[in-house]
C-alpha positions in Angstrom: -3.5 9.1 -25.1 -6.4 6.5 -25.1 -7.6 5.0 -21.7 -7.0 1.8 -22.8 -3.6 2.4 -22.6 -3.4 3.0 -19.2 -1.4 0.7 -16.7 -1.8 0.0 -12.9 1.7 0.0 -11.7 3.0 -3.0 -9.6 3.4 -2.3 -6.3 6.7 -4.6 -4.8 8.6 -2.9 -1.8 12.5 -4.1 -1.0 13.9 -3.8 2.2 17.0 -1.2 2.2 19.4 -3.9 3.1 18.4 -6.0 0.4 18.8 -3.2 -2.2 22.2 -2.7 -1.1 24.0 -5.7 -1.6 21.7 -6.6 -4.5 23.3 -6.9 -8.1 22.8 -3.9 -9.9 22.2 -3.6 -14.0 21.0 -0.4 -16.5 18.9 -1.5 -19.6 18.6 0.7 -22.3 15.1 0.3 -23.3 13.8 1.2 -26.7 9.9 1.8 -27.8 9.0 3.7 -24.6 6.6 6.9 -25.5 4.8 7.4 -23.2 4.4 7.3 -18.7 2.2 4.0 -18.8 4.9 2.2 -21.4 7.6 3.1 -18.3 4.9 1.8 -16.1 4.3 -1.3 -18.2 8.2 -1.9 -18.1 8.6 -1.9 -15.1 5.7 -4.4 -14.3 7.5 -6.6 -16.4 10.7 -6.2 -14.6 8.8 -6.6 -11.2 7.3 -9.6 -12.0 10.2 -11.8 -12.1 11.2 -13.6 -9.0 14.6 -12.1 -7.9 13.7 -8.7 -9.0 13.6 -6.5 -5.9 13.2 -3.0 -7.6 13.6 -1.2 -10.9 13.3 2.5 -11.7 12.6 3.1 -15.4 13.5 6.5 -16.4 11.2 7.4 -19.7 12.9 10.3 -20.7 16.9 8.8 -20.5 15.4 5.2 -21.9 17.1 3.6 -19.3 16.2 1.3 -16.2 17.9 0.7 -13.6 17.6 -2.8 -11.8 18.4 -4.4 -8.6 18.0 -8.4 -8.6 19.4 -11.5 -7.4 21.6 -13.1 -10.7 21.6 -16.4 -8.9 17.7 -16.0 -9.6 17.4 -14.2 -12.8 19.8 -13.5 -15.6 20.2 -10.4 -18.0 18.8 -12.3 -20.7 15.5 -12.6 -18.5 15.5 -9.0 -17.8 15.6 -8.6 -21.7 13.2 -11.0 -22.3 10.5 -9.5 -19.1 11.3 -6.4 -21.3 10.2 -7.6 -24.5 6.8 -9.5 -23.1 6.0 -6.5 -21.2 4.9 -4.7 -25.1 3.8 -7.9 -25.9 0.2 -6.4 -26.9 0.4 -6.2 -30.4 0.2 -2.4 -30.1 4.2 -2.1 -27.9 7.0 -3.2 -28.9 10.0 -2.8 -26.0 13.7 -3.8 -26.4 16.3 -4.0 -24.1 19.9 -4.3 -23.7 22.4 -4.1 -21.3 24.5 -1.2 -21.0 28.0 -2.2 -19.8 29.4 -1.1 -16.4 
Protein backbone atom coordinates (compact mmCIF):
# COMPACT_ATOMS: atom_id res chain seq x y z
CA UNK A 1 0.00 0.00 0.00
CA UNK A 2 1.44 3.53 -1.05
CA UNK A 3 1.12 6.50 1.37
CA UNK A 4 -0.57 8.35 -1.08
CA UNK A 5 -3.36 6.30 -0.69
CA UNK A 6 -3.95 7.02 2.64
CA UNK A 7 -7.32 8.81 3.90
CA UNK A 8 -8.03 11.01 7.02
CA UNK A 9 -11.41 9.81 8.06
CA UNK A 10 -14.25 12.29 8.61
CA UNK A 11 -15.05 12.81 11.90
CA UNK A 12 -19.30 13.65 12.20
CA UNK A 13 -20.89 12.49 15.63
CA UNK A 14 -24.95 11.87 15.74
CA UNK A 15 -26.79 12.13 18.71
CA UNK A 16 -28.44 8.62 19.76
CA UNK A 17 -31.86 9.96 19.40
CA UNK A 18 -31.25 11.06 16.03
CA UNK A 19 -29.87 7.67 14.94
CA UNK A 20 -32.93 6.07 16.13
CA UNK A 21 -35.65 7.45 14.23
CA UNK A 22 -33.34 8.17 11.28
CA UNK A 23 -34.09 6.32 7.90
CA UNK A 24 -31.96 3.52 7.65
CA UNK A 25 -30.43 2.04 4.07
CA UNK A 26 -27.52 -0.92 3.25
CA UNK A 27 -25.37 -0.23 0.03
CA UNK A 28 -23.57 -2.79 -1.52
CA UNK A 29 -20.49 -1.19 -2.46
CA UNK A 30 -18.22 -2.56 -5.10
CA UNK A 31 -14.27 -1.55 -5.80
CA UNK A 32 -13.37 -1.45 -2.13
CA UNK A 33 -9.75 -3.20 -1.43
CA UNK A 34 -8.49 -1.87 0.82
CA UNK A 35 -9.14 0.08 4.81
CA UNK A 36 -8.56 3.74 3.36
CA UNK A 37 -11.16 2.86 0.22
CA UNK A 38 -13.76 2.00 3.32
CA UNK A 39 -12.54 5.20 4.81
CA UNK A 40 -12.77 7.11 1.56
CA UNK A 41 -16.46 5.79 1.32
CA UNK A 42 -17.52 6.76 4.06
CA UNK A 43 -16.24 10.36 3.74
CA UNK A 44 -18.20 10.46 0.82
CA UNK A 45 -21.31 9.35 2.57
CA UNK A 46 -20.53 11.76 5.49
CA UNK A 47 -20.32 14.65 3.46
CA UNK A 48 -23.76 14.94 2.37
CA UNK A 49 -26.09 17.08 4.38
CA UNK A 50 -28.72 14.67 5.97
CA UNK A 51 -26.23 11.99 6.48
CA UNK A 52 -25.90 11.40 10.21
CA UNK A 53 -23.69 8.15 10.27
CA UNK A 54 -22.59 5.35 7.99
CA UNK A 55 -20.52 2.26 8.94
CA UNK A 56 -18.83 0.69 5.90
CA UNK A 57 -17.99 -2.78 6.40
CA UNK A 58 -14.82 -3.58 3.88
CA UNK A 59 -14.89 -7.15 4.24
CA UNK A 60 -19.09 -7.74 3.64
CA UNK A 61 -18.94 -4.71 0.89
CA UNK A 62 -21.68 -3.27 2.51
CA UNK A 63 -22.61 0.09 4.30
CA UNK A 64 -24.89 0.77 6.35
CA UNK A 65 -26.51 4.35 6.51
CA UNK A 66 -28.63 6.47 8.66
CA UNK A 67 -29.94 9.81 6.95
CA UNK A 68 -32.75 12.06 6.64
CA UNK A 69 -34.65 11.00 2.93
CA UNK A 70 -36.45 14.39 3.13
CA UNK A 71 -32.70 15.70 2.71
CA UNK A 72 -31.00 13.12 0.60
CA UNK A 73 -32.16 10.42 -1.69
CA UNK A 74 -30.65 6.85 -2.43
CA UNK A 75 -29.65 8.01 -5.68
CA UNK A 76 -27.39 10.63 -3.84
CA UNK A 77 -26.03 8.06 -1.59
CA UNK A 78 -25.07 6.21 -4.94
CA UNK A 79 -23.78 9.06 -6.51
CA UNK A 80 -21.50 10.35 -2.93
CA UNK A 81 -20.40 6.71 -3.53
CA UNK A 82 -19.30 7.00 -6.96
CA UNK A 83 -17.41 10.58 -6.45
CA UNK A 84 -15.82 9.29 -3.43
CA UNK A 85 -13.27 6.99 -6.13
CA UNK A 86 -13.47 9.76 -8.22
CA UNK A 87 -9.43 9.88 -8.42
CA UNK A 88 -8.74 8.31 -11.43
CA UNK A 89 -7.08 5.50 -9.51
CA UNK A 90 -10.94 4.16 -7.47
CA UNK A 91 -13.67 3.35 -8.99
CA UNK A 92 -16.72 2.69 -6.20
CA UNK A 93 -20.30 1.53 -7.08
CA UNK A 94 -23.22 1.30 -5.15
CA UNK A 95 -26.53 -0.01 -4.96
CA UNK A 96 -29.24 -0.40 -2.72
CA UNK A 97 -29.87 -3.63 -1.26
CA UNK A 98 -33.65 -4.02 -0.66
CA UNK A 99 -35.16 -4.33 2.92
Amino acid sequence: MSDNCHVEPIQKSALDHVIQSADRILLSISGMGCPNCATRVRNGLLLLDGVHDADVLLNMHMAEVYFDEKKVSVEMLVQAVAEAGNDGRHNYHAQAVPS
